[in-house]
C-alpha positions as a printed Julia matrix, in Angstrom:
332×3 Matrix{Float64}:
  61.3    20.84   13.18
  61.99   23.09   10.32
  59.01   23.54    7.32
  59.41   24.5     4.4
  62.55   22.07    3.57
  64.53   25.08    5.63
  67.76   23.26    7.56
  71.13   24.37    9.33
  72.68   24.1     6.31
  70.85   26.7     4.4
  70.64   29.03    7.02
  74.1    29.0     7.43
  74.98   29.63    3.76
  72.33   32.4     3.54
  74.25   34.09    6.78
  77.6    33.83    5.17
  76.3    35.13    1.69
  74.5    37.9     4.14
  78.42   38.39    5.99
  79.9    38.34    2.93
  78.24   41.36    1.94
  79.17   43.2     4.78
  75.38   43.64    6.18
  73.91   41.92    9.75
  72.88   38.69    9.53
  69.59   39.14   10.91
  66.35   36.84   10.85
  64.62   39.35    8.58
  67.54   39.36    6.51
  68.24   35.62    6.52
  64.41   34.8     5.51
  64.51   37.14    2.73
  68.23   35.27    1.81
  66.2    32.23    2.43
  63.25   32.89   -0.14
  60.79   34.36    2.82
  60.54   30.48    3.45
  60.99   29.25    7.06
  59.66   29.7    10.51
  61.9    32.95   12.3
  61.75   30.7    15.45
  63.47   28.21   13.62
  66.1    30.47   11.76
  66.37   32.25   15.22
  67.35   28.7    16.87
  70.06   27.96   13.49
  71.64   31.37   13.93
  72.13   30.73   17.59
  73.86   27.05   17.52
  75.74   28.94   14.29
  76.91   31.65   16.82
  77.64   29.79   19.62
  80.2    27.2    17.89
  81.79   30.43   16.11
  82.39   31.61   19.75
  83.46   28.7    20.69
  86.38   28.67   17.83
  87.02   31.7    18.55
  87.51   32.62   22.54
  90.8    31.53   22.81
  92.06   34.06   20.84
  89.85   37.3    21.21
  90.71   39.23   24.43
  88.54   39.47   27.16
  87.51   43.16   26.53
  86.77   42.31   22.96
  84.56   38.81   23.75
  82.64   41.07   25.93
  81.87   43.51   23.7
  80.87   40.66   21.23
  78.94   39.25   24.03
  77.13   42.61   24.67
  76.34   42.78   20.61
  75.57   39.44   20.74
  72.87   39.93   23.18
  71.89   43.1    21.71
  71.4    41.77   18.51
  69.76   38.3    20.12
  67.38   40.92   22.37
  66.57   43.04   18.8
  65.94   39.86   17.17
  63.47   38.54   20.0
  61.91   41.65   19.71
  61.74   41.87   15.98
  60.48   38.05   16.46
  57.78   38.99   18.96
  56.86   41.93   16.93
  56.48   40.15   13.92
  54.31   37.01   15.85
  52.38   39.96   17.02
  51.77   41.74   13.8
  51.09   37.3    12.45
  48.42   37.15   15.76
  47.14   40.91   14.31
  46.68   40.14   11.0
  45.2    36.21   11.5
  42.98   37.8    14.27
  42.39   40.71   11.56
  41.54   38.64    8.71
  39.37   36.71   11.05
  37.56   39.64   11.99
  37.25   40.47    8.21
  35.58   36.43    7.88
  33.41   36.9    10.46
  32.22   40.81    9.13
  31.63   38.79    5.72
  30.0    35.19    7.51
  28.11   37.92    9.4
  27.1    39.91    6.7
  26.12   36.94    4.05
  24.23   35.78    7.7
  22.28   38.86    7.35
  21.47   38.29    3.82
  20.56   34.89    4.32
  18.62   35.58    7.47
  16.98   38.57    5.18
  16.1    35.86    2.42
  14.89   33.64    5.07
  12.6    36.05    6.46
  10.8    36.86    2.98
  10.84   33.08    2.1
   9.17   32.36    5.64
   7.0    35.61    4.93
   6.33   34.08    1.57
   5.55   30.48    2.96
   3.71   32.09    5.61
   1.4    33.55    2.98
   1.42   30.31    0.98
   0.84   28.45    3.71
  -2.45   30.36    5.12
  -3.69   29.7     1.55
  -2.67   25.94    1.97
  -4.93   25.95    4.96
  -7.98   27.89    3.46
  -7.46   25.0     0.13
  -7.23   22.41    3.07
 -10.28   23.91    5.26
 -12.5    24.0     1.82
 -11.1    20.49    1.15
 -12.01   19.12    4.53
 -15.15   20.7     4.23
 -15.81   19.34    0.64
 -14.43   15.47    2.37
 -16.94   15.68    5.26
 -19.77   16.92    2.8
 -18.53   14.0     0.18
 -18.46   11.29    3.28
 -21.51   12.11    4.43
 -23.19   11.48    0.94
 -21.05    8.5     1.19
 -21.96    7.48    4.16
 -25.42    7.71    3.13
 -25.07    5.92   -0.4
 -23.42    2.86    1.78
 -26.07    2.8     4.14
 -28.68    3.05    1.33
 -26.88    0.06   -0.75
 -26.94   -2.01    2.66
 -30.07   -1.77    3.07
 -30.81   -2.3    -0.4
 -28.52   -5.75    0.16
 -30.67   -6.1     2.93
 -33.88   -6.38    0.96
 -32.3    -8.45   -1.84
 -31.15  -11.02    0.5
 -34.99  -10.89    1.72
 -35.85  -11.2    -1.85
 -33.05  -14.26   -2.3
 -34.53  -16.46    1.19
 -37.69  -15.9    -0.11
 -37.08  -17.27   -3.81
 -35.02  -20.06   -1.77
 -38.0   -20.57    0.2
 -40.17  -20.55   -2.64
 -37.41  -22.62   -4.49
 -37.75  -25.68   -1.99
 -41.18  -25.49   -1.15
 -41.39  -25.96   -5.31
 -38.8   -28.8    -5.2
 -40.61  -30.3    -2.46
 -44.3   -30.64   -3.92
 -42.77  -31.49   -7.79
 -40.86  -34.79   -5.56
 -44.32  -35.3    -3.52
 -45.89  -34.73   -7.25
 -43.91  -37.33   -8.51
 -44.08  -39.68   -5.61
 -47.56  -39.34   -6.09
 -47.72  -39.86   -9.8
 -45.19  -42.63   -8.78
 -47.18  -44.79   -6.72
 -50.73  -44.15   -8.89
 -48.91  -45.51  -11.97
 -47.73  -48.09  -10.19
 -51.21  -48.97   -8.34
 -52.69  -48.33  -11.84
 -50.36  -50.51  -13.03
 -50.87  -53.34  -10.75
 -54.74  -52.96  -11.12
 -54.71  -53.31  -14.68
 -52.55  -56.62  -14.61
 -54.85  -57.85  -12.23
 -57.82  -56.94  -14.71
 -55.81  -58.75  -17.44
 -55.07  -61.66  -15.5
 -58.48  -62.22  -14.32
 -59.97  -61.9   -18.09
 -57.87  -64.39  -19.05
 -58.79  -66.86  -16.08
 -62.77  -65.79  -16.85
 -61.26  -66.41  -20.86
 -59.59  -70.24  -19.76
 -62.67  -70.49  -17.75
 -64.92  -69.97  -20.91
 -62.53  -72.49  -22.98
 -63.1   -75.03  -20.48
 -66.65  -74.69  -20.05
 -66.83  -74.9   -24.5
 -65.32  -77.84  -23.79
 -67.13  -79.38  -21.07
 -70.13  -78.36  -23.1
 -69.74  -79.41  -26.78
 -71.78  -82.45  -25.8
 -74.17  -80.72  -24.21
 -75.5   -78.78  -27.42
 -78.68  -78.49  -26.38
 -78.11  -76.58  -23.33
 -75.45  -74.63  -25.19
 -78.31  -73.12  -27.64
 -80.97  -72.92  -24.83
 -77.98  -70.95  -23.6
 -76.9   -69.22  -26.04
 -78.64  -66.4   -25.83
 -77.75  -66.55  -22.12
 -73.87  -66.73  -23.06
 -74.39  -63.94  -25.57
 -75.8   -61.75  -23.59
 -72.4   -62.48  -21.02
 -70.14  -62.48  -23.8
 -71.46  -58.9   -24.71
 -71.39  -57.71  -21.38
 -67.68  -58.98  -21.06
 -66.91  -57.44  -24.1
 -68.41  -54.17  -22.78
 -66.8   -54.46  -19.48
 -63.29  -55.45  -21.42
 -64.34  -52.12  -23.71
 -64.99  -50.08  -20.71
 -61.41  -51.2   -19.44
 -59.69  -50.3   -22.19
 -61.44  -47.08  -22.39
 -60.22  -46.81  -18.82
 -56.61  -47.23  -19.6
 -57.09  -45.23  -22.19
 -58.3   -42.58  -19.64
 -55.33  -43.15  -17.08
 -53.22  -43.02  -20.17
 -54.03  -39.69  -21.29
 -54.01  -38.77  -17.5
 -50.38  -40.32  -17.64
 -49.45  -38.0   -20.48
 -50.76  -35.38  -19.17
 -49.23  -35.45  -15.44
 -45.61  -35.73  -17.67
 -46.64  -32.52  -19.51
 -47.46  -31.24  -16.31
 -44.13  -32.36  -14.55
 -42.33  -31.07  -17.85
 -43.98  -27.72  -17.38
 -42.74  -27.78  -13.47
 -39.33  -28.63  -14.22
 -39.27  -25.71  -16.99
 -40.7   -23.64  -14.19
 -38.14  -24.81  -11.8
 -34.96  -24.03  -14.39
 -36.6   -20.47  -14.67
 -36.89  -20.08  -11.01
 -33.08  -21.63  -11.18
 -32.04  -19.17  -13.44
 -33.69  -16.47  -11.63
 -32.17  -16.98   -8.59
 -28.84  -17.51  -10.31
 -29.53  -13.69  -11.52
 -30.33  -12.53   -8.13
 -27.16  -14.03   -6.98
 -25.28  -12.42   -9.87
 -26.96   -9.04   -8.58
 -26.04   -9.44   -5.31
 -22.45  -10.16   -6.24
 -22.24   -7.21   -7.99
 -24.04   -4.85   -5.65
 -21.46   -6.61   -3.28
 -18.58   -5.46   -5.54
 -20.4    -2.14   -5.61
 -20.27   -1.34   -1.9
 -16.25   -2.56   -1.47
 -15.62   -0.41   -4.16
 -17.27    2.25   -2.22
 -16.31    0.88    1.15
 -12.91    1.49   -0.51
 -13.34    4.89   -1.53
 -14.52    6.06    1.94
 -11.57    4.2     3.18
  -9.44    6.46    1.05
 -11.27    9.53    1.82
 -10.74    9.38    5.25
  -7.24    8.41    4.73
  -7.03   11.72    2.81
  -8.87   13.45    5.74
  -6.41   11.58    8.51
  -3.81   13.06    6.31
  -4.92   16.83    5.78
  -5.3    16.83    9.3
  -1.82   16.0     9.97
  -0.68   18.73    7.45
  -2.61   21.64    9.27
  -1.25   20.23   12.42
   2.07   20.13   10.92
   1.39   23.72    9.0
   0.67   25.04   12.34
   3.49   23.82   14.76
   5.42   26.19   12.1
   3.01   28.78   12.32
   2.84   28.8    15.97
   7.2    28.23   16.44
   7.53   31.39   13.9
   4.86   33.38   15.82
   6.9    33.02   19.08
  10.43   33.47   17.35
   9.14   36.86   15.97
   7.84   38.14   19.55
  10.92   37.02   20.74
C-alpha cells in the first residue's frame, strides 16, 4: 500500500515529465518529481508494472538485438536502483540507529544527571533523616519519661479513687446505720406516744367513772345529810387528793408533752442531719465523677502517647529499611 496519497498514477506522470526532459527516470529522481513523498519500495514496484506493460507494447516491433539491449539496461538500471534502494534503507537503518544512539547518549546523560541529583537528595535525606532519628530518639525518650510520670499520676489517682470509694461505703455505711436508728427512733417515739396515749385515755376514762361514781353517791346521799357532813371532811380530804392526783396528771401530760416536743425537735434535727449527710454524699459522688472524668481523660492521653510511641517506632523502622537498602546499594 502506498503512503503518503502516492499512486500509479502519479508515479507515472512524474516518469513521463522526468522522460520528457530527456533525464533517467530513476527512484531518486521520481521521489524528488514526486515531492520527496512516497516509499522507494513502492515507486520501485510502480516503475516496474510501468516498464513491463511498455515492453509489452512494444516487443513486437523492436528487434531482438535491440530488446536485449533494453533488457540488459533494464536490468542494469533495475540492479542500480536495488542498490541505490538498499543503500538508501541502509543509510534510513544508519541514521534511525544513529539518532537512536544520539537518544540514548542524551536518556543516558539526563540519567546521569538525575542519578547525580538523586544521590545528593538521598545524601541530603540521609542527613535529614539521621536528624529525624536523633528528634525521634529524644522524643521517645521524652514519651517514655512523660508515660512513666503518667503512669504514675494514674496509679496515684486510682488509688486515690480507691480511698474515696472507702470514704463513699463508709458514709453509706454511716448513712444507713443513721437511717436505721432515726426509723427505730421513730418506731420508738411511735409506740410511746401511742402507749402514752392509751394510758392517758384510760386515766380520763377512769376519772370520769370515779366522777359518775361521785354523782351517784351525791345522790344516793342527799338524804343522808348527816353522814354527808360527818363526812365531809372525809370527802374533802378525797376530793383534794383527787384533785391533786388529777393535778399531778396533768402535770404529767404536760411532762410527756414537752418530751413530745422535744423528741420532734430532736427528729427535726436528725432529718437536717440526714439531708447534710445526703448532700455530702451527693458531693462525694460528684467528686468521684469527676476524678472519674479525670483519669479517662488521662487514660486517654496515655492512650495517645503510646499511639504516638507505636507510631515513631514504625518511622525509625521505616527510616531504617532505607538506611540499611541505601547502605547495601552503595557497597554494591
Amino acid at each position: 500500500m502506498a503512503r503518503g496519497g502516492i499512486n500509479k498514477a502519479l508515479v507515472q506522470k512524474a516518469r513521463q515529465a522526468i522522460l520528457a526532459r530527456g533525464e533517467n527516470p530513476s527512484i531518486d529522481a521520481v521521489r524528488v518529481e514526486l515531492g520527496n513523498t512516497g516509499s522507494k519500495t513502492t515507486i520501485h514496484r510502480y516503475l516496474k508494472e510501468l516498464e513491463d506493460a511498455e515492453r509489452g507494447r512494444d516487443a513486437g516491433s523492436i528487434p531482438l538485438s535491440e530488446q536485449l539491449a533494453n533488457l540488459v539496461g533494464q536490468l542494469a538500471d533495475q540492479l542500480e536502483e536495488d542498490a541505490q534502494a538498499t543503500v538508501a534503507q541502509e543509510r534510513e537503518h544508519l541514521a534511525r540507529e544513529r539518532l537512536d544512539f544520539q537518544n540514548q547518549a542524551r536518556l543516558a546523560e539526563g540519567r546521569i544527571q538525575q542519578l547525580e541529583s538523586l544521590s545528593s537528595g538521598l545524601t541530603e535525606q540521609l542527613r535529614t533523616a539521621q536528624q529525624a532519628l536523633q528528634q525521634e530518639q529524644q522524643q521517645r525518650q521524652q514519651a517514655q519519661i512523660e508515660n512513666a510520670r503518667l503512669l504514675q499520676a494514674n496509679r496515684d489517682l486510682e488509688e486515690r479513687l480507691q480511698d474515696r470509694d472507702g470514704q463513699i461505703r463508709s458514709l453509706e455505711e454511716k448513712h444507713q446505720h443513721a437511717r436505721d436508728a432515726l426509723e427505730h427512733y421513730r418506731q420508738a417515739s411511735k409506740e410511746q406516744r401511742e402507749q402514752e396515749q392509751r394510758r392517758h385515755e384510760s386515766q380520763v376514762q377512769q376519772l370520769q367513772l370515779e366522777l359518775r361514781q361521785l354523782q351517784q353517791t351525791l345522790i344516793i346521799k342527799q338524804d343522808e345529810l348527816t353522814q354527808l357532813n360527818r363526812d365531809n371532811a372525809r370527802l374533802l380530804t378525797e376530793a383534794r387528793q383527787l384533785q391533786k392526783e388529777r393535778h399531778a396528771q396533768q402535770q404529767l401530760v404536760a411532762q410527756k408533752t414537752q418530751a413530745l416536743e422535744a423528741l420532734q425537735s430532736t427528729l427535726a434535727g436528725s432529718e437536717r442531719t440526714n439531708e447534710a449527710l445526703d448532700q455530702r454524699c451527693r458531693t462525694l459522688q460528684e467528686e468521684v465523677s469527676r476524678l472519674s472524668e479525670a483519669s479517662a481523660l488521662q487514660a486517654q492521653q496515655t492512650q495517645g502517647l503510646q499511639k504516638r510511641l507505636v507510631e515513631a517506632t514504625t518511622q525509625l523502622k521505616l527510616l531504617g529499611a532505607p538506611l540499611a537498602n541505601s547502605d547495601g546499594a552503595c557497597s554494591t
